[in-house]
Backbone as ProteinMPNN parsed JSONL, in Angstrom:
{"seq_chain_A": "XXXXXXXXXXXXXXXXXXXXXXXXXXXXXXXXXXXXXXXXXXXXXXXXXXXXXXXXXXXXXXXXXXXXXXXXXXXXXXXXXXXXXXXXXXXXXXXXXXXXXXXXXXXXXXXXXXXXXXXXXXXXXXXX", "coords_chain_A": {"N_chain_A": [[-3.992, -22.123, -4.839], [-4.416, -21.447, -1.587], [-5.582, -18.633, 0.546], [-7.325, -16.128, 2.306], [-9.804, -13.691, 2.949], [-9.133, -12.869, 5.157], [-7.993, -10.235, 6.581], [-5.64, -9.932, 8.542], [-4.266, -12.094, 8.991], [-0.989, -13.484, 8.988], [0.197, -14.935, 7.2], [-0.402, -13.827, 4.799], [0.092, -10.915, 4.825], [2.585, -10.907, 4.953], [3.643, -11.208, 2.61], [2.311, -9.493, 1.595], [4.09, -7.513, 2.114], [6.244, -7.964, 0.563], [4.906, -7.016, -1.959], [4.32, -5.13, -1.522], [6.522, -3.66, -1.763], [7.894, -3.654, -3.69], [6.216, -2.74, -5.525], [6.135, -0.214, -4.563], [8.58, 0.242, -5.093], [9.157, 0.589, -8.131], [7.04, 2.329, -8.574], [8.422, 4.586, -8.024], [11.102, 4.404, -9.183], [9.883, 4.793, -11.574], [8.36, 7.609, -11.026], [10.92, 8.948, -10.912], [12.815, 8.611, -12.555], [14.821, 6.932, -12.947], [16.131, 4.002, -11.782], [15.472, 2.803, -8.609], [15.313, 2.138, -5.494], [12.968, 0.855, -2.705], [11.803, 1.597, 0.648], [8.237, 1.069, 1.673], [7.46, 2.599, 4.722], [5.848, 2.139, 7.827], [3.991, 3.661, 8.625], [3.35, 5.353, 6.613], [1.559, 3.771, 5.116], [-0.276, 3.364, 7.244], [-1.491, 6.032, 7.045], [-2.179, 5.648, 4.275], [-4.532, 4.406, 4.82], [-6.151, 5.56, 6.473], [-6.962, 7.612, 4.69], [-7.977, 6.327, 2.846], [-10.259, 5.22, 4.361], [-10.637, 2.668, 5.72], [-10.132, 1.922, 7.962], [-12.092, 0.638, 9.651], [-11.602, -2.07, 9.142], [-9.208, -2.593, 10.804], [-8.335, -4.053, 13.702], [-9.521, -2.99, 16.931], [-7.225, -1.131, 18.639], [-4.916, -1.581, 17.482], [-1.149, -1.298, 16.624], [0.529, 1.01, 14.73], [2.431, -0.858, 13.589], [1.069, -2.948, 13.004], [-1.503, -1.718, 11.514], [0.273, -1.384, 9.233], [0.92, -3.717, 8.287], [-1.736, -4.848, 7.817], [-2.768, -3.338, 5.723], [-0.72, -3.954, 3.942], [-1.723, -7.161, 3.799], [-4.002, -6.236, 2.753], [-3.928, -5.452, 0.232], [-2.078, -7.103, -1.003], [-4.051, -9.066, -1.14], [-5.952, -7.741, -3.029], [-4.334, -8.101, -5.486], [-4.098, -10.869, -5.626], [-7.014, -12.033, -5.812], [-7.193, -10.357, -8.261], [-7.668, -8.238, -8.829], [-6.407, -6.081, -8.694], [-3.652, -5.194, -10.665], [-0.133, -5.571, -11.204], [0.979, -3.374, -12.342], [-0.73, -1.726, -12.544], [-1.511, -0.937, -10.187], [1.461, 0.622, -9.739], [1.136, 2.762, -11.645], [-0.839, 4.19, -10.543], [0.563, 5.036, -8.03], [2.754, 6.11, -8.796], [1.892, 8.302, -10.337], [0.45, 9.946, -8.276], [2.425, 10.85, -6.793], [4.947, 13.266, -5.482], [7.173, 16.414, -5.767], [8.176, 16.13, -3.097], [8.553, 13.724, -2.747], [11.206, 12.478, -2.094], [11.957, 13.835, -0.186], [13.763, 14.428, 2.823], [11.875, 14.646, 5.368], [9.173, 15.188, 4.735], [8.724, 12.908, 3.097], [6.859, 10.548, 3.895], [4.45, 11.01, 4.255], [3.525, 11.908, 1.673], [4.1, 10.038, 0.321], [2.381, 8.213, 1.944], [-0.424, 9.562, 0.908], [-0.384, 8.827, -1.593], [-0.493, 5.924, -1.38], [-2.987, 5.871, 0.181], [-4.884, 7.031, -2.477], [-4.21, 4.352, -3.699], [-5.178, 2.654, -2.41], [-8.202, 3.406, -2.136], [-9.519, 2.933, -4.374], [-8.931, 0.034, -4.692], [-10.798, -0.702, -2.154], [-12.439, -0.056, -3.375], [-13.413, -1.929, -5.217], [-13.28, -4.499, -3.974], [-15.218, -4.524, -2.451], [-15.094, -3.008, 0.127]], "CA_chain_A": [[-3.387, -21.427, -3.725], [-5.127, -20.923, -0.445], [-5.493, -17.359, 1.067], [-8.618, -15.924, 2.613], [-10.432, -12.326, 3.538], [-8.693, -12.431, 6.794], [-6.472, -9.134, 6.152], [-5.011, -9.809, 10.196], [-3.16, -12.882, 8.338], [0.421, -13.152, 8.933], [1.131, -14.901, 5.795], [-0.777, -12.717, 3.507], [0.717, -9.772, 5.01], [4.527, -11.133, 4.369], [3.483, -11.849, 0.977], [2.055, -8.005, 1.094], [4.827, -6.568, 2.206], [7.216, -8.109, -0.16], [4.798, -6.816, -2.825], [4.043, -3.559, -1.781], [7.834, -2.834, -1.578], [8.355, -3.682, -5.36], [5.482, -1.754, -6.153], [6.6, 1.12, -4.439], [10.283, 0.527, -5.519], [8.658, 0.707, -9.497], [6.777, 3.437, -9.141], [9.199, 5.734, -7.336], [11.939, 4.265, -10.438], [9.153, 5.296, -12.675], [9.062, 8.852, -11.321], [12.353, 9.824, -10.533], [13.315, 8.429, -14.074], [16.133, 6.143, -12.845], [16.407, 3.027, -11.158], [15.199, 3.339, -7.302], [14.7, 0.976, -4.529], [12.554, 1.917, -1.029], [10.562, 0.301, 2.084], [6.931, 1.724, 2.499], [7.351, 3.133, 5.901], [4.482, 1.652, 8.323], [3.414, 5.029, 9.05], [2.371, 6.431, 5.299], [0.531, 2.878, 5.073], [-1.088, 3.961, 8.127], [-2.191, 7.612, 6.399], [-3.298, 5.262, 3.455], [-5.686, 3.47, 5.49], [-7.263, 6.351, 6.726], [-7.059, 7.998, 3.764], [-8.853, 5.289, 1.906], [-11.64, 5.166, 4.867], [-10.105, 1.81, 5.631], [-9.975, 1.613, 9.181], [-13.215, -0.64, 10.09], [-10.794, -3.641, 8.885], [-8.554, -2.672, 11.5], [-8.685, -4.384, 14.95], [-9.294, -1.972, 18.089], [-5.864, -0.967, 19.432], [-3.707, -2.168, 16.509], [-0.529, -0.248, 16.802], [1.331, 1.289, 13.528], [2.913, -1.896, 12.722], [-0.129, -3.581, 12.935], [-1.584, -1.332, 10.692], [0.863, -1.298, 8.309], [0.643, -5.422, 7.698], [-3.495, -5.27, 7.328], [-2.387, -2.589, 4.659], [-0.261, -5.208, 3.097], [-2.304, -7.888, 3.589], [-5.651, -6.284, 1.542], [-3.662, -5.098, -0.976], [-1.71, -8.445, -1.509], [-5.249, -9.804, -1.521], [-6.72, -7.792, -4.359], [-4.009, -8.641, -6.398], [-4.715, -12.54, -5.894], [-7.969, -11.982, -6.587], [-7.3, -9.994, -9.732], [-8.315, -6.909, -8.88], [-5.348, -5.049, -9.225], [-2.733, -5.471, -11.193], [0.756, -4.559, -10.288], [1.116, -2.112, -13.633], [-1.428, -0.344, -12.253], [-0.524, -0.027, -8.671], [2.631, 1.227, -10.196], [0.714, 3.751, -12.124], [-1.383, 4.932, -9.395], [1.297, 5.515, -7.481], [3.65, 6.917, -9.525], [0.817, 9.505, -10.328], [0.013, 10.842, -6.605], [3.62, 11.412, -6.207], [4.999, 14.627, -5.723], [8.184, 16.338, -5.751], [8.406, 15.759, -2.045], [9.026, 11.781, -2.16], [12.539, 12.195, -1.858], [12.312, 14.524, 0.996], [13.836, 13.196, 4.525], [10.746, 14.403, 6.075], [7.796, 15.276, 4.05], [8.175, 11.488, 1.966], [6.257, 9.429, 4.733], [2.95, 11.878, 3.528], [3.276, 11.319, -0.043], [3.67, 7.935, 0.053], [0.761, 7.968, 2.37], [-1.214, 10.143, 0.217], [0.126, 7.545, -2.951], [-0.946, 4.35, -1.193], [-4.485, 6.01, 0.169], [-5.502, 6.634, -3.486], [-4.672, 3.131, -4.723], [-6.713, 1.572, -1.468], [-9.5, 3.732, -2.577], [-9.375, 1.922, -5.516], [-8.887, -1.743, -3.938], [-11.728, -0.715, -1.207], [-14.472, -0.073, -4.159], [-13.126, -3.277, -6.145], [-13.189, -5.51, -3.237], [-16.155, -3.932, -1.746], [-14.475, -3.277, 1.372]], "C_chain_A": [[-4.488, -21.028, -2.752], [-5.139, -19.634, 0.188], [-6.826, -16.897, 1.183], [-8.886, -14.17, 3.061], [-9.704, -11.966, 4.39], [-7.575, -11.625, 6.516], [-5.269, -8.837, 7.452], [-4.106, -11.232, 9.377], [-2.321, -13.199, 8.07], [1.097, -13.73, 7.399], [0.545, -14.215, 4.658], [-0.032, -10.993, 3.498], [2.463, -10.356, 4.965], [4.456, -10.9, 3.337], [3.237, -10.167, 0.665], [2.583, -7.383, 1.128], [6.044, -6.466, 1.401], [6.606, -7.021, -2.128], [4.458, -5.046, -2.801], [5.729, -2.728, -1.867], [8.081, -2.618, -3.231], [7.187, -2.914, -5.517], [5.633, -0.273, -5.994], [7.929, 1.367, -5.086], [10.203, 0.831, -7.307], [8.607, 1.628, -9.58], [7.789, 4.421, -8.32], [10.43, 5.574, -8.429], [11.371, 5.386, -11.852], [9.135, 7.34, -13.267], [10.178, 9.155, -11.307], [12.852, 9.626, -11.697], [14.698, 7.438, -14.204], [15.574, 5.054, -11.822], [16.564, 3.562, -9.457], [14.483, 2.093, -6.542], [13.931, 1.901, -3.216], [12.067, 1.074, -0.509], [9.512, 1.42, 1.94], [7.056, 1.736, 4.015], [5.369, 2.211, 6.549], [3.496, 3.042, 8.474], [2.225, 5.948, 7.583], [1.748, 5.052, 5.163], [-0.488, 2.776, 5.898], [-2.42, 5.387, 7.902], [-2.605, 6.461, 5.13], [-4.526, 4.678, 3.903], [-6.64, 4.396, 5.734], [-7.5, 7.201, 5.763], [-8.298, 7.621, 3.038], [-10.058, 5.153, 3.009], [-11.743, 3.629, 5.214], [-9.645, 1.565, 7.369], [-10.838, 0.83, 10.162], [-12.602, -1.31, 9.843], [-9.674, -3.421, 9.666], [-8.911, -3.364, 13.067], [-8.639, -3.221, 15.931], [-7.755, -2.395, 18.498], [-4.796, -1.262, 19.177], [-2.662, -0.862, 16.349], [-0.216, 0.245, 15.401], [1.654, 0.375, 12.643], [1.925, -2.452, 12.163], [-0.986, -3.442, 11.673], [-1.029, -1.814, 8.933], [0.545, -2.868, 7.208], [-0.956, -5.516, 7.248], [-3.148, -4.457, 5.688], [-2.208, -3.418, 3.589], [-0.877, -6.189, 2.483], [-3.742, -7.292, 2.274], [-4.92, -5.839, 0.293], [-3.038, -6.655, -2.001], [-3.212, -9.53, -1.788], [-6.222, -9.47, -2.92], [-6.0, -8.328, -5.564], [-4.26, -10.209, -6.461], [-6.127, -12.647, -6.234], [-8.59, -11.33, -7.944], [-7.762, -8.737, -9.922], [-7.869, -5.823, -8.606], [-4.34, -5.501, -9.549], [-1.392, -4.711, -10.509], [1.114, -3.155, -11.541], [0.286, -1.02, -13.284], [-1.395, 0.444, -11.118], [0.143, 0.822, -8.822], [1.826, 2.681, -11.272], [0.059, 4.746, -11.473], [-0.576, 5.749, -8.698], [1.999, 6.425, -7.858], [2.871, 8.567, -9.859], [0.167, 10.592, -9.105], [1.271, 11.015, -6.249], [3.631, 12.462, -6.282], [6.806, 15.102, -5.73], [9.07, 16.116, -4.273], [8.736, 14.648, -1.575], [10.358, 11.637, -1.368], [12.901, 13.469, -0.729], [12.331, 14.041, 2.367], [11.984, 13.275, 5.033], [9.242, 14.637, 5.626], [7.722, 13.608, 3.285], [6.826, 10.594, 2.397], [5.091, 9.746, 4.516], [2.946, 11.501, 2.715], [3.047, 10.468, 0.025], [2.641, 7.065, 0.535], [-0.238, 7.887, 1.539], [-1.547, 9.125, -1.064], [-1.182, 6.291, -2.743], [-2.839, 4.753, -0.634], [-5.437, 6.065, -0.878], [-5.451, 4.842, -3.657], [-5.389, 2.099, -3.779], [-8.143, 2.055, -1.696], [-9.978, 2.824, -3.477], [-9.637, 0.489, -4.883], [-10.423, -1.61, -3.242], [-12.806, -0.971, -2.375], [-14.385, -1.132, -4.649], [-13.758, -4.022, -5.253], [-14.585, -5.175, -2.065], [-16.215, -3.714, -0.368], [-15.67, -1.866, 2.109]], "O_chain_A": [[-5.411, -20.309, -3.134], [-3.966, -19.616, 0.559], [-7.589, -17.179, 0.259], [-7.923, -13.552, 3.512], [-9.499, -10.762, 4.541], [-6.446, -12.047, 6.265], [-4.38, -7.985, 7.471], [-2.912, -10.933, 9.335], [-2.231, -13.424, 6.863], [2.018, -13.275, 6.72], [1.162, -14.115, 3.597], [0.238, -10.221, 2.577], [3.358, -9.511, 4.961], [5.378, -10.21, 2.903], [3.802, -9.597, -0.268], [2.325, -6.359, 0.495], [6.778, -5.479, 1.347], [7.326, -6.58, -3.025], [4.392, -4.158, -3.651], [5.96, -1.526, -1.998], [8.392, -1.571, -3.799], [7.713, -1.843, -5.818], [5.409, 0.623, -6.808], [8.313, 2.452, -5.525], [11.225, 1.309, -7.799], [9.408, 2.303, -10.226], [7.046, 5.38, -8.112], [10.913, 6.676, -8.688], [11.902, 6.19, -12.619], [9.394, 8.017, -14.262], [10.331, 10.062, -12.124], [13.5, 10.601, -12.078], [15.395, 7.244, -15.199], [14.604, 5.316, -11.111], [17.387, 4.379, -9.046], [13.524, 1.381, -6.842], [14.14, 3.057, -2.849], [11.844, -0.059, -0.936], [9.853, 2.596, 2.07], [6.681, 0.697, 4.558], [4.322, 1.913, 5.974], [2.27, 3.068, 8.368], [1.188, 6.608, 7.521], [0.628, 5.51, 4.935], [-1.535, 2.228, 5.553], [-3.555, 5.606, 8.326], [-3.835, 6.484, 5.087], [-5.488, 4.545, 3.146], [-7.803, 4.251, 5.359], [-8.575, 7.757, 5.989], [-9.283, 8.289, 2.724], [-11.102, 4.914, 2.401], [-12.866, 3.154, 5.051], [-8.651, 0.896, 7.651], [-10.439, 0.435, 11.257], [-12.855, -2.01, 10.824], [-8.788, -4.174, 9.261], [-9.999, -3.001, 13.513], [-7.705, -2.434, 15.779], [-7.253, -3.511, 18.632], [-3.824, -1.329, 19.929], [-3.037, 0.274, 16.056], [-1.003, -0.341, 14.657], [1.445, 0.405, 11.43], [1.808, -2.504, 10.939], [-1.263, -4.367, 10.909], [-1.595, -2.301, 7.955], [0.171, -3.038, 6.047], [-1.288, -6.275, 6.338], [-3.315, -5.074, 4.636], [-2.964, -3.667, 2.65], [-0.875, -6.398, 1.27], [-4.191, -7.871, 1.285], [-5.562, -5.946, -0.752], [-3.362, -7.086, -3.108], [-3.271, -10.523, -2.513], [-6.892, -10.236, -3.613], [-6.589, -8.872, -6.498], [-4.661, -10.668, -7.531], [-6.382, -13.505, -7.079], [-9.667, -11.486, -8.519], [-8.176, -8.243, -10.971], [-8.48, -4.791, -8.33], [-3.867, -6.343, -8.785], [-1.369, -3.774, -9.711], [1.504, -2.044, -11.182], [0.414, 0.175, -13.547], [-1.314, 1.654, -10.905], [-0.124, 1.901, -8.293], [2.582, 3.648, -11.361], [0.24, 5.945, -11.683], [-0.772, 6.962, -8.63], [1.953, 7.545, -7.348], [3.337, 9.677, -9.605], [-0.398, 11.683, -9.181], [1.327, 11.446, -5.098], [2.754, 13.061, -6.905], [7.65, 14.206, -5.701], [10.291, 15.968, -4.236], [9.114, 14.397, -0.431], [10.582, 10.955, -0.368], [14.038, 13.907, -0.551], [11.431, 13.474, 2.986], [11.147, 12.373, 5.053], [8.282, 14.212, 6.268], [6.612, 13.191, 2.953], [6.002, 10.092, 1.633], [4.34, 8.771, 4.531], [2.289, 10.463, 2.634], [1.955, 9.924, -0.143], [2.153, 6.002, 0.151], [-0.893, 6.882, 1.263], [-2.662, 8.745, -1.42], [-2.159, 5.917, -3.393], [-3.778, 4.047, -1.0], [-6.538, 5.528, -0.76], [-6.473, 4.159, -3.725], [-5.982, 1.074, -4.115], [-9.124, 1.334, -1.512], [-10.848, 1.995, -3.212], [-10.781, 0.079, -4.688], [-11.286, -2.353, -3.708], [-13.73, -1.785, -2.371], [-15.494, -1.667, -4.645], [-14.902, -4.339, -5.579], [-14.687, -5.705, -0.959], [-17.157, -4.106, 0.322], [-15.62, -1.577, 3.305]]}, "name": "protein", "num_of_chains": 1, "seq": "XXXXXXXXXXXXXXXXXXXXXXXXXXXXXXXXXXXXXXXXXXXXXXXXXXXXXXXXXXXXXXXXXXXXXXXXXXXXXXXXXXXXXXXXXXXXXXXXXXXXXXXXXXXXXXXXXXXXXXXXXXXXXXXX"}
């Protein structure tokens, strides 16, 4: 399979966004203790980025969305290169939750907060 560094990559970021949804849709099953679907909002993938210190791999003047897909994309990239599993994503995550996930307006933080740990993670792996 072909796929490269380039985290601006439209098909690595499809591929990332299909996987960051199931990873979020796991671990948010995981906590809540029942069966739970969701979308990662572009916005708390945005707060993971800067979270994680992850914003040099952004292009100048990339809006939200923009964001959101590089997000995708490096994460869909460590897992092809093996350097995160999705069990553990799903553990990460599930672990920086709070009881706020399921709140209309505080969730889009958490899930920030969530996805900025497990790019910390990715960033030191992948030596970003």
């Amino acid at each position: 399979m072909k796929y490269s560094k380039d985290f601006t990559d439209k098909n690595l970021s499809r591929f990332g966004d299909s996987l960051v949804n199931f990873i979020f849709s796991l671990a948010l099953s995981r906590y809540l203790g029942y069966p739970n679907a969701g979308r990662v909002p572009n916005a708390s993938l945005t707060i993971g980025l800067e979270k994680a210190g992850l914003l040099h791999c952004v292009p100048p003047r990339t809006d939200k969305h923009g964001k959101g897909d590089i997000a995708e994309a490096i994460i869909a990239y460590a897992w092809f290169e093996g350097e995160m599993s999705i069990d553990e994503a799903v553990d990460i995550l599930s672990k920086n939750f709070s009881s706020d996930i399921t709140h209309p307006s505080r969730k889009k933080e958490v899930i920030g907060n969530a996805f900025g740990e497990l790019l910390k993670i990715i960033k030191e792996r992948l030596a970003l």
